[in-house]
N, C-alpha and C positions, 0 to 999 in steps of 0.2 A: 196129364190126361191126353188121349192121344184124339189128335184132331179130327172132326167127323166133316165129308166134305158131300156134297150133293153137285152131281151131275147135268148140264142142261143137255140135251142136243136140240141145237136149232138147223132147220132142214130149211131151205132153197127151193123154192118152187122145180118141175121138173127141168125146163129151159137153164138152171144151173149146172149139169151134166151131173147132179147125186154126188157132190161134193157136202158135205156137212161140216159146220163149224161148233165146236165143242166151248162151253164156259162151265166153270167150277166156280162154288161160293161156298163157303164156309159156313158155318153154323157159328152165331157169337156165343163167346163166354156167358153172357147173361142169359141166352133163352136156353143153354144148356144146366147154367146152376139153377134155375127157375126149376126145371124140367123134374131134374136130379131131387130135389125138396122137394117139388110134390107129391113126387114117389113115394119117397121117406115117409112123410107124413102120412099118407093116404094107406101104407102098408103097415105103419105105426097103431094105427084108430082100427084098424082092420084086428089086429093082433091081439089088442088092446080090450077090443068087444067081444071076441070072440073066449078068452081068455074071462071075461067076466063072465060069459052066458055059463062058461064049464066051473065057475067057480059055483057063481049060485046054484047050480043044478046038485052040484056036490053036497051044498050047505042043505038043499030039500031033502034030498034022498040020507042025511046022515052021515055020510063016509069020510070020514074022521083023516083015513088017510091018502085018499083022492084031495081033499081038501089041502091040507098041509101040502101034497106033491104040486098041485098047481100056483099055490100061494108062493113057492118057491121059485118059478115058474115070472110070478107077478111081479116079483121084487123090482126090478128094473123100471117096470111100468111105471112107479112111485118117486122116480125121483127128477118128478116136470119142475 
């Protein structure tokens, strides 16, 4: 995973002649894999519901093979 770094500049009042000193910090592993898994998940449940609302809709109006097309679709979904 390629390293994500953030940038400061910290500035000197003007009586420093507009010299600037730079520091760099890294982002840690953990607020990154935190970051990474929320996403997942948040875009999982997203998927997930949205995938049911078109299921049920399917199941109201009848359509045999919109049904089976998105159920196919679902499979994944099933194996938490």
């Amino acid at each position: 995973m390629r390293k994500q770094k953030m940038v400061y500049v910290i500035r000197r009042d003007p009586d420093y002649k507009g010299k600037e000193i730079t520091a760099k910090r890294e982002l840690s592993f953990g607020i990154q894999l935190a970051s990474r898994l929320f996403l997942d998940q948040m875009s999982f449940e997203f998927n997930k519901d949205r995938l049911d609302e078109e299921i049920n809709q399917a199941i109201d109006n009848g359509d045999r093979a919109e049904f089976e097309r998105l159920s196919l679709q679902y499979t994944p979904y099933t194996w938490e």
